[in-house]
VOPAGU-2260 file (C-alpha; in pm, 1 decimal, decimal comma):
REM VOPAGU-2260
SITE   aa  ch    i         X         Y         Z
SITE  UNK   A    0       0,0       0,0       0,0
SITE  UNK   A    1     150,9     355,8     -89,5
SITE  UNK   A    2     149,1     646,3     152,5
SITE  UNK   A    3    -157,1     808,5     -24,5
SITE  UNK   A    4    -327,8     503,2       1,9
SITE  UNK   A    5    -274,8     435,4     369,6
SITE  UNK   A    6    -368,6     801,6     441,4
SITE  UNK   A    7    -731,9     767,0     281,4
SITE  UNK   A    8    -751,9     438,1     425,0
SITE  UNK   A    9    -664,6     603,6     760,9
SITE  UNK   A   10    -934,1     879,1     715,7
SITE  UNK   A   11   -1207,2     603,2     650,2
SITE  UNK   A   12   -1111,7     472,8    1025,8
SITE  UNK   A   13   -1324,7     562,5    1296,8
SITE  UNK   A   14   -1219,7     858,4    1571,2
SITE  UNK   A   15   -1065,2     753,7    1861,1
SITE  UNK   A   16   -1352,7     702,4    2183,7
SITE  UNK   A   17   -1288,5     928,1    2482,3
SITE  UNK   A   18   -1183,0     607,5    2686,8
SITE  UNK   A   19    -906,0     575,6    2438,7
SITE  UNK   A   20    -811,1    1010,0    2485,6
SITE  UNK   A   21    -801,2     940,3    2886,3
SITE  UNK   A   22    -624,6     636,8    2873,9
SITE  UNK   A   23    -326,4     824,8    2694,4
SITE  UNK   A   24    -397,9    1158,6    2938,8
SITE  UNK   A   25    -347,8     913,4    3254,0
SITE  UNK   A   26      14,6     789,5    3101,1
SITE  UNK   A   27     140,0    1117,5    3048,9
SITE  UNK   A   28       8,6    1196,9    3386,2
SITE  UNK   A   29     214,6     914,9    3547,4
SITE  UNK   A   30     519,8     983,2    3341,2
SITE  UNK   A   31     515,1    1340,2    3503,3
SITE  UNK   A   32     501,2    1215,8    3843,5
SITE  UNK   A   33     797,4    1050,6    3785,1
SITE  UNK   A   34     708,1     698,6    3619,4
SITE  UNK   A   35     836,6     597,6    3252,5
SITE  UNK   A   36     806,6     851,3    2985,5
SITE  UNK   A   37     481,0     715,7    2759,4
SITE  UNK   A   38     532,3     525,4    2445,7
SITE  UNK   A   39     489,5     652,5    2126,2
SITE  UNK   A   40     287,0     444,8    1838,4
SITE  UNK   A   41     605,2     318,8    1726,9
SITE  UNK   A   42     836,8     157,6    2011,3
SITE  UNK   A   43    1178,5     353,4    2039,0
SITE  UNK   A   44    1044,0     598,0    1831,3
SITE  UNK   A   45     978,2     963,3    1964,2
SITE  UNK   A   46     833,3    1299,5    1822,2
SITE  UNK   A   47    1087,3    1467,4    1655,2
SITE  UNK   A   48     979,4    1805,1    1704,0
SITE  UNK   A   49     949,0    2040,1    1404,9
SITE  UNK   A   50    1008,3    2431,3    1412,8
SITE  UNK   A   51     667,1    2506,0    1320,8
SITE  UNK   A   52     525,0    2677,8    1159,9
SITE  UNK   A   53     378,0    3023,6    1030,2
SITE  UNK   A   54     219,7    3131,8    1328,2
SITE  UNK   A   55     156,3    2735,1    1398,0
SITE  UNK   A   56     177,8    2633,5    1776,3
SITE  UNK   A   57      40,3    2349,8    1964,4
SITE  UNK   A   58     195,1    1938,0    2022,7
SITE  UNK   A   59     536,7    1979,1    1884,3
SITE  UNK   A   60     811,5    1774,7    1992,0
SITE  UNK   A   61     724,7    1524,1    2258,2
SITE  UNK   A   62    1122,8    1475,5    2323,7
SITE  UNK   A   63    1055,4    1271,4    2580,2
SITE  UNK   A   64    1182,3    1018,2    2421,8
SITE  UNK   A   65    1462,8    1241,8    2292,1
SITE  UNK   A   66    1595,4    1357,6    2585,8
SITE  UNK   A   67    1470,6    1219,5    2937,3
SITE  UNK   A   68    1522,6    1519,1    3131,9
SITE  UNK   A   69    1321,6    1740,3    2842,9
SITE  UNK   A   70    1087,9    1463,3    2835,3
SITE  UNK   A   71     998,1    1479,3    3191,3
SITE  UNK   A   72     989,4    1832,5    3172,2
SITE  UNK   A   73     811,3    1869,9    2855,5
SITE  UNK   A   74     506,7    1646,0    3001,4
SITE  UNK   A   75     490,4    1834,4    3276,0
SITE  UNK   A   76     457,2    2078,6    3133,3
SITE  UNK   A   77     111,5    1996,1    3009,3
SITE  UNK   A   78      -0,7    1815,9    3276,5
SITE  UNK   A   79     114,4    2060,0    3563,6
SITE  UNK   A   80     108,6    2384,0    3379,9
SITE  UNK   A   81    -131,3    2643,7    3502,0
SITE  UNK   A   82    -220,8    3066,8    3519,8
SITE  UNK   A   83    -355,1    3212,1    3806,6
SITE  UNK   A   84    -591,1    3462,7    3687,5
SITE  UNK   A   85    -846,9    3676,5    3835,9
SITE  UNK   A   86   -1217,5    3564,9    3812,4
SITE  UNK   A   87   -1263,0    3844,1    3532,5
SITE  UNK   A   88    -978,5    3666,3    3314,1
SITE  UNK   A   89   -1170,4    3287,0    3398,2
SITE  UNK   A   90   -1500,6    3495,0    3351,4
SITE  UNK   A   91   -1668,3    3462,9    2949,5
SITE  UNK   A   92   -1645,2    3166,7    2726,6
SITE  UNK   A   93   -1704,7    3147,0    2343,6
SITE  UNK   A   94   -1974,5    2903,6    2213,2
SITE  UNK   A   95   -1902,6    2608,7    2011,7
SITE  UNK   A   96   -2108,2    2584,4    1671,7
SITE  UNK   A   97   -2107,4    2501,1    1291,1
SITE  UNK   A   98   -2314,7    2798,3    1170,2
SITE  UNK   A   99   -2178,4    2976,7     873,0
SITE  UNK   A  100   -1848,0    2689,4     893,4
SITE  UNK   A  101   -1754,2    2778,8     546,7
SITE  UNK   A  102   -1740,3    3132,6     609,7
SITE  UNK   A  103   -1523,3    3069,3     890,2
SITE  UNK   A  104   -1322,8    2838,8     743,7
SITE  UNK   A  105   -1219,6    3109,2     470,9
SITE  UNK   A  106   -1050,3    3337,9     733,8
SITE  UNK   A  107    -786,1    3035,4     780,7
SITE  UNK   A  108    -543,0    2928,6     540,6
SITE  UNK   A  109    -671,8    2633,7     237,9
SITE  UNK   A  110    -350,1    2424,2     300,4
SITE  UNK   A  111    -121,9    2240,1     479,9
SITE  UNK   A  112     174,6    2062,2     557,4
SITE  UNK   A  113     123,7    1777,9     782,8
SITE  UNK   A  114     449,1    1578,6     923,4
SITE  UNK   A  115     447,6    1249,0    1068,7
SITE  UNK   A  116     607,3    1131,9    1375,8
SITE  UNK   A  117     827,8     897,4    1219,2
SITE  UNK   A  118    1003,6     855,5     932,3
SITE  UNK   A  119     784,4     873,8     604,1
SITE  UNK   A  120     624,7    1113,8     351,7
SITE  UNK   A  121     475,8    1440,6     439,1
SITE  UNK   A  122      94,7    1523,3     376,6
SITE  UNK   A  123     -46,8    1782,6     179,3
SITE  UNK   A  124    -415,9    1865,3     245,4
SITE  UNK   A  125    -710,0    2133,6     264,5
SITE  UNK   A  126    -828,8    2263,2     625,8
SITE  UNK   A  127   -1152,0    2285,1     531,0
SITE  UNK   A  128   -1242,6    1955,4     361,0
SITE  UNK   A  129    -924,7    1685,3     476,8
SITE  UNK   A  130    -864,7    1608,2     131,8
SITE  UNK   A  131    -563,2    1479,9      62,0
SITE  UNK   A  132    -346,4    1695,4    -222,2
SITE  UNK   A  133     -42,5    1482,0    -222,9
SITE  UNK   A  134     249,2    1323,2     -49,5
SITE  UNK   A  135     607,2    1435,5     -10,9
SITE  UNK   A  136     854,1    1202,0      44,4
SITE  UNK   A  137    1214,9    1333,2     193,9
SITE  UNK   A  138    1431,6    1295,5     -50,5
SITE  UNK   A  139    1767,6    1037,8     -48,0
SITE  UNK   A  140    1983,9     967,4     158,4
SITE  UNK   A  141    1725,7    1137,9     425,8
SITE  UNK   A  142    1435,5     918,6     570,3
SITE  UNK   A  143    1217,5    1191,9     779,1
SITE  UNK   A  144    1075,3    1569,8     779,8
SITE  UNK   A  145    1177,6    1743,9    1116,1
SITE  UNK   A  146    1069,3    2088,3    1070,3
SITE  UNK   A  147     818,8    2258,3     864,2
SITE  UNK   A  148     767,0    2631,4     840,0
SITE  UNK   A  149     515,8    2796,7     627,1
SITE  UNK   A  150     510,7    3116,5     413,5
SITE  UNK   A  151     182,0    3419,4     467,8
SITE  UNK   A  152      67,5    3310,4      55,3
SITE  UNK   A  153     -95,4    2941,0     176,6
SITE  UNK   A  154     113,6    2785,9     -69,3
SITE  UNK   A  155     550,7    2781,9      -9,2
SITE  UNK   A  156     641,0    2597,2     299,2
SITE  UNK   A  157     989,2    2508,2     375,7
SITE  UNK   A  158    1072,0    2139,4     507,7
SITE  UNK   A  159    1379,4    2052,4     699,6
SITE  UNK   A  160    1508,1    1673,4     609,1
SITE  UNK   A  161    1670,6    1498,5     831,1
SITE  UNK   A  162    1907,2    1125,6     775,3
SITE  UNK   A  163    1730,8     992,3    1099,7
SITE  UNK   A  164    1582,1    1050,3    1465,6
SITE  UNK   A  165    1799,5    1225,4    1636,4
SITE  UNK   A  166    2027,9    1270,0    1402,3
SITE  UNK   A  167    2249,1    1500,6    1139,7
SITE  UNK   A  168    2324,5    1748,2     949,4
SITE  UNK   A  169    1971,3    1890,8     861,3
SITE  UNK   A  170    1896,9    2042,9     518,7
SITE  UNK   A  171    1656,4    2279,0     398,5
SITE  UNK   A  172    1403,6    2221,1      66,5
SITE  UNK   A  173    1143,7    2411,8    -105,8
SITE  UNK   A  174     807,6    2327,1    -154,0
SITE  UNK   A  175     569,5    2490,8    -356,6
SITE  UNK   A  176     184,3    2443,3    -391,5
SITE  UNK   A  177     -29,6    2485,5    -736,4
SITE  UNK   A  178    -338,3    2673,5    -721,5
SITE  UNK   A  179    -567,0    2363,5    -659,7
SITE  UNK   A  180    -317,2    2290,3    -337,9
SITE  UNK   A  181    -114,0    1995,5    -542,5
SITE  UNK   A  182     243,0    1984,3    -433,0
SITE  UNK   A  183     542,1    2030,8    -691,5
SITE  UNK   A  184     871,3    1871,7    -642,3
SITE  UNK   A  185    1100,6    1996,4    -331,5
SITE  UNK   A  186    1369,1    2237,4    -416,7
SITE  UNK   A  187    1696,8    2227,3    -252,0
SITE  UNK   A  188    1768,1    2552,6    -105,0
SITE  UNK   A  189    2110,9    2707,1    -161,0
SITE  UNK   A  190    2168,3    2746,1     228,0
SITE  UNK   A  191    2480,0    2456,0     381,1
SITE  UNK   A  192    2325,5    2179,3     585,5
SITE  UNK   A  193    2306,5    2249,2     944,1
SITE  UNK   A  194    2515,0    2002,3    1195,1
SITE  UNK   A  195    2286,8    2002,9    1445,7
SITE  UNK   A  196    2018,9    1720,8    1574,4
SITE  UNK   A  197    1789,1    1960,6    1696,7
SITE  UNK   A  198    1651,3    2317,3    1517,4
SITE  UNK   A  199    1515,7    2474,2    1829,7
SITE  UNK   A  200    1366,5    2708,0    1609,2
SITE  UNK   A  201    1230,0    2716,1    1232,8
SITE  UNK   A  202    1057,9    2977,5    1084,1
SITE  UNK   A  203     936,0    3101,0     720,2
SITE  UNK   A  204     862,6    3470,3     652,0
SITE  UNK   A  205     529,0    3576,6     552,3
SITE  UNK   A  206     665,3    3713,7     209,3
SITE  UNK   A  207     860,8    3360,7     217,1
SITE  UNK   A  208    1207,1    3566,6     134,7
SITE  UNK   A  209    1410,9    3480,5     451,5
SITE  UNK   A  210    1415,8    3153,8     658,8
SITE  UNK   A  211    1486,5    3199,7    1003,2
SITE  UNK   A  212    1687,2    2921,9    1182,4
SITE  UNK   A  213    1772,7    2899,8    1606,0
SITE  UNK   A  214    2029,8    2684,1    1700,9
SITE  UNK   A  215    2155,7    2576,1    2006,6
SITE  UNK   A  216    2465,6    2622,5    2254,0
SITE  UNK   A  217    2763,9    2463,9    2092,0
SITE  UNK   A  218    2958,0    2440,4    2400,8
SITE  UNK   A  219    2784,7    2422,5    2783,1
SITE  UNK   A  220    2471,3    2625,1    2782,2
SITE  UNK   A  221    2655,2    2967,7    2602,7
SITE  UNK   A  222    2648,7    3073,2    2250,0
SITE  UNK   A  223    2292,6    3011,6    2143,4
SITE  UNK   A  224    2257,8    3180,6    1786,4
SITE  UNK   A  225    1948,2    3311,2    1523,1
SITE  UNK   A  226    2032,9    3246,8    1161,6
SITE  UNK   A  227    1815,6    3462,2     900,0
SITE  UNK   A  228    1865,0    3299,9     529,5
SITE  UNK   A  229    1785,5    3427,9     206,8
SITE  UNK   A  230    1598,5    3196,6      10,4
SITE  UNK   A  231    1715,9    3307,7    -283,6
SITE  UNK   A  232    2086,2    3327,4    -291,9
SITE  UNK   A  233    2150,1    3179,8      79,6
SITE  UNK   A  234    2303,8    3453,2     181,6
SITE  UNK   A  235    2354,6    3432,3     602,7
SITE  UNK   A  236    2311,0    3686,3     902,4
SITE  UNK   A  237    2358,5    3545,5    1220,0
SITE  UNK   A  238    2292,6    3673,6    1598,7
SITE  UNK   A  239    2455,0    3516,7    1905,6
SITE  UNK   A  240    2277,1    3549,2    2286,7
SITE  UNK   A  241    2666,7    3587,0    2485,0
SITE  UNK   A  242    2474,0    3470,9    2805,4
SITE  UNK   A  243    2333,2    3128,7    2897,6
SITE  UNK   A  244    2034,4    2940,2    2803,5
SITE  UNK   A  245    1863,3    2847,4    2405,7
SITE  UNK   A  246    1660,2    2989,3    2175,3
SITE  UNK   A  247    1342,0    2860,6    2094,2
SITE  UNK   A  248    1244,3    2543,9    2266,5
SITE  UNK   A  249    1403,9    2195,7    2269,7
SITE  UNK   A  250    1111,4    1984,8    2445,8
SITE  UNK   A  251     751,0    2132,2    2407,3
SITE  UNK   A  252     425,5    1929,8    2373,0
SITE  UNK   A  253     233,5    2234,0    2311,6
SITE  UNK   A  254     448,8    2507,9    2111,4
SITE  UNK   A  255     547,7    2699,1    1789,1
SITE  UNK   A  256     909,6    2630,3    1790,5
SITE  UNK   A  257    1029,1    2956,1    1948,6
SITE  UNK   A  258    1054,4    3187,4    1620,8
SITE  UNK   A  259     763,2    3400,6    1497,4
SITE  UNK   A  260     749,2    3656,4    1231,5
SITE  UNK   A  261     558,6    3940,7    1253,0
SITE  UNK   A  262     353,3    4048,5     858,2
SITE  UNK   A  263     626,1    4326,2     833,3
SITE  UNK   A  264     884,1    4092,4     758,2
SITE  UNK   A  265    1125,4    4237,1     938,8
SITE  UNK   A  266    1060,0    4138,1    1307,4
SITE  UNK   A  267    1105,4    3839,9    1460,2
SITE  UNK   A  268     946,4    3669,8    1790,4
SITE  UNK   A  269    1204,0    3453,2    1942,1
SITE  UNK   A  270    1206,7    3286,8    2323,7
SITE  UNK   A  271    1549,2    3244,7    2564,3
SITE  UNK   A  272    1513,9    2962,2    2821,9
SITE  UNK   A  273    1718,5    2931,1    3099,9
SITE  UNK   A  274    1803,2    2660,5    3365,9
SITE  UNK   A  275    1758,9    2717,5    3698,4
SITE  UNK   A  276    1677,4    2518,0    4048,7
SITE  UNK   A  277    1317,9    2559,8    3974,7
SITE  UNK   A  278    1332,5    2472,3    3609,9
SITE  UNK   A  279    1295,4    2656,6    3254,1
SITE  UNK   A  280    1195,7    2998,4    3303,0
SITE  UNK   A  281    1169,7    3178,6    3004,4
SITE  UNK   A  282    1155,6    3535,2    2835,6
SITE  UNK   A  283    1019,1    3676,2    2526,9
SITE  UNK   A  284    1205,5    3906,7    2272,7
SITE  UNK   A  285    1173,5    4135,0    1985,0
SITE  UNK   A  286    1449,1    4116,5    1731,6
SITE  UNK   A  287    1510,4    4354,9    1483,5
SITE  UNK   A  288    1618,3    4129,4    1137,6
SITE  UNK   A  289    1775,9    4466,3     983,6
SITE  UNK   A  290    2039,3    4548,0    1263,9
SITE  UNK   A  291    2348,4    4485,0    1275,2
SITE  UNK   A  292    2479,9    4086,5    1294,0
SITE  UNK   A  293    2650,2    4003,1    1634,3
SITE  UNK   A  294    2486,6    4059,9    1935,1
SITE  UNK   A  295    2105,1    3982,1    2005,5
SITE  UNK   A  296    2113,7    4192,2    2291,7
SITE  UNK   A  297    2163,3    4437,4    2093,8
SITE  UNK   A  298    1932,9    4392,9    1809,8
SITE  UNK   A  299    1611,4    4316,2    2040,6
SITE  UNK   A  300    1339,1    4428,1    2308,8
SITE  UNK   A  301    1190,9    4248,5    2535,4
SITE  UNK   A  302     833,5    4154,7    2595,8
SITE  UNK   A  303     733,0    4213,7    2961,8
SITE  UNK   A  304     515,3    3906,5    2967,2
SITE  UNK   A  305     650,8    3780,2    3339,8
SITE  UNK   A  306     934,3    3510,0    3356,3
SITE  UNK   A  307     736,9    3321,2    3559,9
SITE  UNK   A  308     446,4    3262,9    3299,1
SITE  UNK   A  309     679,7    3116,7    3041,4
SITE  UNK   A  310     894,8    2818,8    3025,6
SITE  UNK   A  311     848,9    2517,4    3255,0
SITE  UNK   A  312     896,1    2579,4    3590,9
SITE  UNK   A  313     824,5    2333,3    3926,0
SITE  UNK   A  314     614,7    2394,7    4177,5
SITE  UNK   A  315     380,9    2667,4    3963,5
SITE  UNK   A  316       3,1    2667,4    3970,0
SITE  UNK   A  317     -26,6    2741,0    3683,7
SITE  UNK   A  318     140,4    2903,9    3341,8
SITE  UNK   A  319     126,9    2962,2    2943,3
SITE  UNK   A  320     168,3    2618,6    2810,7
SITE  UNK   A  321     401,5    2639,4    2545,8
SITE  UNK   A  322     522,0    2994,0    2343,0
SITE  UNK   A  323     227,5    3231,4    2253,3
SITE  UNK   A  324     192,1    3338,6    1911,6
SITE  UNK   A  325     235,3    3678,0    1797,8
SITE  UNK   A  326     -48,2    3869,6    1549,3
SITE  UNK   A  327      75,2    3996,3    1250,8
SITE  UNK   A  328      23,0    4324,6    1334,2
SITE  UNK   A  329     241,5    4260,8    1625,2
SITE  UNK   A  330      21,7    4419,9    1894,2
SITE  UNK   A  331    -148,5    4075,9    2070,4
SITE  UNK   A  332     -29,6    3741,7    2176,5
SITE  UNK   A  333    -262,9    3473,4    2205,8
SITE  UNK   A  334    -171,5    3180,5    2418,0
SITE  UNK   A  335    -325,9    2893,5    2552,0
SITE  UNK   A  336    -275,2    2816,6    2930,3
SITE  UNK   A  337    -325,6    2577,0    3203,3
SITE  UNK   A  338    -498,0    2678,1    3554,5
SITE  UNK   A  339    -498,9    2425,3    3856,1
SITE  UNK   A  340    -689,0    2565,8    4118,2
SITE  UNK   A  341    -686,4    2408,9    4488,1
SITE  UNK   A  342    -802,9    2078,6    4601,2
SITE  UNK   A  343   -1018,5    1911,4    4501,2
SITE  UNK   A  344    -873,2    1947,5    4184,5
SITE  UNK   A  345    -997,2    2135,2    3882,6
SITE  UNK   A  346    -832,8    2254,5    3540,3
SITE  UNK   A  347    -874,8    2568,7    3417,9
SITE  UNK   A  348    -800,2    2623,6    3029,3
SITE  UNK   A  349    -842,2    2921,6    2844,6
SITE  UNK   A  350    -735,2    3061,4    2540,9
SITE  UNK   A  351    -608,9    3460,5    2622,5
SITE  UNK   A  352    -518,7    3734,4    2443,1
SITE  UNK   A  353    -186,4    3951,0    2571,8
SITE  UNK   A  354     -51,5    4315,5    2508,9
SITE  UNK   A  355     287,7    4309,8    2367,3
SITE  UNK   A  356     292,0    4658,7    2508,1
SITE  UNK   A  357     239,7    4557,4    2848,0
SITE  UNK   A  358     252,2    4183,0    2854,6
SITE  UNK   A  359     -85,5    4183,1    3030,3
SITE  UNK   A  360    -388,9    4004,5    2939,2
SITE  UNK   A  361    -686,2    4160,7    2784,8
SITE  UNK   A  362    -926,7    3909,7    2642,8
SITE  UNK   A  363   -1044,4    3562,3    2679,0
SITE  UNK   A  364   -1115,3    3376,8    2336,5
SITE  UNK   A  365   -1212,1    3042,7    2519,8
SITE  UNK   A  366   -1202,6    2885,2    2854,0
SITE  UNK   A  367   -1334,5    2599,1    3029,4
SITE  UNK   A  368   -1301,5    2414,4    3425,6
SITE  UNK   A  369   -1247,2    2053,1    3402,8
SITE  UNK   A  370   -1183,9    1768,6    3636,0
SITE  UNK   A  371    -933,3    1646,7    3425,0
SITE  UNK   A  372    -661,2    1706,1    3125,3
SITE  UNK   A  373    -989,2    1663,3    2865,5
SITE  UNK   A  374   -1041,2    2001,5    2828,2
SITE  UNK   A  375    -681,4    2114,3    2736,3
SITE  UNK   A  376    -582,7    2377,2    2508,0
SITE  UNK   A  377    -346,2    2513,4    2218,0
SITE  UNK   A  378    -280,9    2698,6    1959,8
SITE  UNK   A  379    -146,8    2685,5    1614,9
SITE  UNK   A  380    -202,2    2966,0    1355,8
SITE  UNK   A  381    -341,5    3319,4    1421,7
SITE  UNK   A  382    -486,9    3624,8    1185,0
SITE  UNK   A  383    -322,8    3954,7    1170,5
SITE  UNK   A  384    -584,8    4075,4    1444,1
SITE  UNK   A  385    -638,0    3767,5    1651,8
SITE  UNK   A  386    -967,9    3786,4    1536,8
SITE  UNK   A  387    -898,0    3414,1    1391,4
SITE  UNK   A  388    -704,1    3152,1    1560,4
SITE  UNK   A  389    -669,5    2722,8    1440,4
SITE  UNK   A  390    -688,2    2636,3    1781,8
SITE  UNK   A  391    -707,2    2248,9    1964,0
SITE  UNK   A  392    -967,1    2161,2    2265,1
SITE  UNK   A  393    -858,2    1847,6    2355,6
SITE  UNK   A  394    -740,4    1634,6    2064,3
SITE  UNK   A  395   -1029,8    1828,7    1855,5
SITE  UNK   A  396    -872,7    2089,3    1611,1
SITE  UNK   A  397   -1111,3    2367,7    1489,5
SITE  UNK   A  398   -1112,8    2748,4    1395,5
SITE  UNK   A  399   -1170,4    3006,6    1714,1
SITE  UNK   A  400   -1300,0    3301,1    1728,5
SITE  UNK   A  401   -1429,8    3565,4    1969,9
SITE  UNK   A  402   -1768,0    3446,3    1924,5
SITE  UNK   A  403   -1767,8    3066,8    1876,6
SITE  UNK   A  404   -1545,8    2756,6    1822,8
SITE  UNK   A  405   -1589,3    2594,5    1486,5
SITE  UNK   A  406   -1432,2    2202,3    1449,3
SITE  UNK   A  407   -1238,6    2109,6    1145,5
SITE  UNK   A  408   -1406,6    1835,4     981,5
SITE  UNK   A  409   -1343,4    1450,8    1124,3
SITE  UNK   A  410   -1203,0    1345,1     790,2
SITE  UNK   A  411    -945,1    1673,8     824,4
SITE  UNK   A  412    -898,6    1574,2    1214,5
SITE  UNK   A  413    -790,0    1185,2    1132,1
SITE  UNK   A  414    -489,9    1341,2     946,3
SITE  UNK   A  415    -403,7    1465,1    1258,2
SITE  UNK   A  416    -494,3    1270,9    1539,1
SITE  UNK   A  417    -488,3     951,1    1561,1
SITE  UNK   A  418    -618,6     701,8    1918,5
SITE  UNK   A  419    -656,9    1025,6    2125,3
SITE  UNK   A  420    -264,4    1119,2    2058,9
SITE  UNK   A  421    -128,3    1390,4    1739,0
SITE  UNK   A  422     -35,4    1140,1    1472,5
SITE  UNK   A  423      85,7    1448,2    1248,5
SITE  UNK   A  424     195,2    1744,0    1306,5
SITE  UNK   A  425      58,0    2036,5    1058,7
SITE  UNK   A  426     215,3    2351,1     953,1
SITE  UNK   A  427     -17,9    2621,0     882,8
């Protein structure tokens, strides 16, 4: 059976029963209280996190099974995470409904790029129907996709290739869709391989002109750079942090890969981690693309969102689960987060709106009190506005807005989910 076949056959299966969701809920549960990390569909396989994605956030890499410390960290992450807010902030929800889908449905990009957790071809498909446009295999001697970034036109993405899990150097391709969404061949990009095993970062400009790349610390935990490409002739700029911690994020269930571009094409969103005794707090930056190359310091500004919201962090009640995503206009962040509130235990999830002026909330899209993980959120492409956001309530992915939740259809979910856990991860 080919990989198109095996897709449609896929999308003909059944969704997975909530029994089969809160079966896999309960193992990452115990692996974050310290049992064995959870399995992945394929044994000794992990999720080989992409940089995602256009403004894409949501299940990333679940390195768990990468790394063990960013594993354990990385479920906790979702199951732990959690942000104290005031009644006002918990206060409001937005309706779930199908009215008017295909009007909603058009504020959202018409394709794309779906990677699977393991080695194999990539999927090319329509948000608002699940069809299937294509496959993309990687192309020899690589064997898996571990990034995917995608341009503002619905149509160029850029694919990192890979030789294997876990493994080097990484090269960068092309891919270009027709008008009806069909993929053509990938291009080779004239940018050198990177060495690395891990792109903490990956990200595609709207205008699709410059690739930006964040790599890790070489040596110890020092010397964490951004790389900004041209597309067209390769041509490299490249900013080092002199200071500890990384760029972007290694080990995030729920994230966007740590680099966002703002519509101007000229700023960049980018997140420094840091270890400490109590974790991986983190801080957000603006970086100016048009500086001067050398020092990020230099070349940024920082987003007062407070350290202790970000990262992963013990001992919290509560925090933005992955990175937020940035509008285009560059005036909101909209994150999903995680609230646990005293015994007995509830969950608080919500899906809030931030100044980048002042780092404060100032809107709830969504938000919901659960007994359990079931009612978990994230988030994966936004508008220029944040008046639009592809957005996940559980394992169900759908289009948000201020007024009402709208779900993707099942056939488009299968591509994506598959027995309650992501199955592929798409770039948007």
């Amino acid at each position: 059976m080919d990989e198109l076949s095996a897709v449609q056959h896929l999308l003909a299966e059944p969704p997975p029963g909530p029994e089969v969701v809160e079966a896999a809920r309960l193992r990452l549960e115990r692996a974050a209280l310290g049992s064995t990390p959870p399995r992945t569909r394929a044994a000794g396989r992990g999720w080989h996190a992409p940089g995602l994605v256009r403004r894409g956030v949501v299940p990333r890499r679940w390195a768990g099974w990468l790394a063990p410390v960013a594993a354990a960290a990385a479920v906790a992450g979702v199951i732990i995470a959690s942000l104290a807010f005031s009644g006002v902030i918990l206060g409001g929800t937005a309706g779930t409904g199908p009215a008017n889908s295909s009007g909603v449905f058009g504020k959202v990009p018409r394709y794309f790029v779906a990677l699977p957790e393991i080695p194999g071809r990539a999927v090319v498909g329509a948000t608002a129907t699940g069809a299937v446009l294509g496959t993309v295999a990687p192309p020899k001697p690589y064997t898996m996709f571990t990034g995917a970034a995608a341009a503002g036109d619905d149509r160029t993405f850029v694919l990192a290739a890979a030789p294997g899990l876990g493994r080097g150097p990484v090269k960068f391709y092309r891919l270009a869709l027709d008008r009806s969404g069909h993929p053509a061949r990938l291009a080779p990009l004239p940018i050198p391989p990177e060495t690395t095993t891990a792109l903490p970062g990956l990200a595609l400009s709207p205008d699709g002109s410059k690739l930006a790349v964040s790599l890790p610390p070489v040596h110890g935990q020092i010397g964490s750079k951004i790389q900004v490409f041209s597309l067209a002739t390769g041509a490299r700029r490249e900013w080092v942090w002199p200071g500890r911690g990384t760029l972007g994020q290694i080990a995030m269930p729920v994230t966007n890969g740590g680099l966002q571009w703002e519509a101007d094409n000229r700023t960049l969103m980018f997140e420094l981690t840091t270890r400490t005794k109590d974790g991986w707090p983190g801080q957000l930056y603006l970086m100016d693309t048009t500086a001067p190359a050398g020092s990020l310091p230099a070349a940024s500004t920082r987003i007062p969102v407070p350290g202790t919201y970000l990262g992963l962090q013990h001992n919290r009640r509560g925090y933005i689960v992955g990175m937020p995503l940035i509008t285009g206009d560059g005036t909101k962040l909209v994150a999903p987060f995680f609230h646990l509130s005293a015994p007995p235990k509830v969950f608080g999830f919500t899906i809030t709106e931030f100044s980048v002026r002042t780092g404060k909330p100032v809107r709830v899209l969504y938000q919901r009190r659960t007994a359990s993980e079931a009612g978990d959120t994230g988030v994966w492409w936004v508008n220029a506005s944040g008046t639009a956001v592809i957005a996940t309530r559980g394992s169900v992915f759908g289009v948000q807005t201020p007024a009402t939740f709208t779900p993707l259809p099942p056939r488009t979910q299968r591509l994506f989910v598959r027995h309650g856990g992501l199955f592929r991860l798409p770039a948007w």
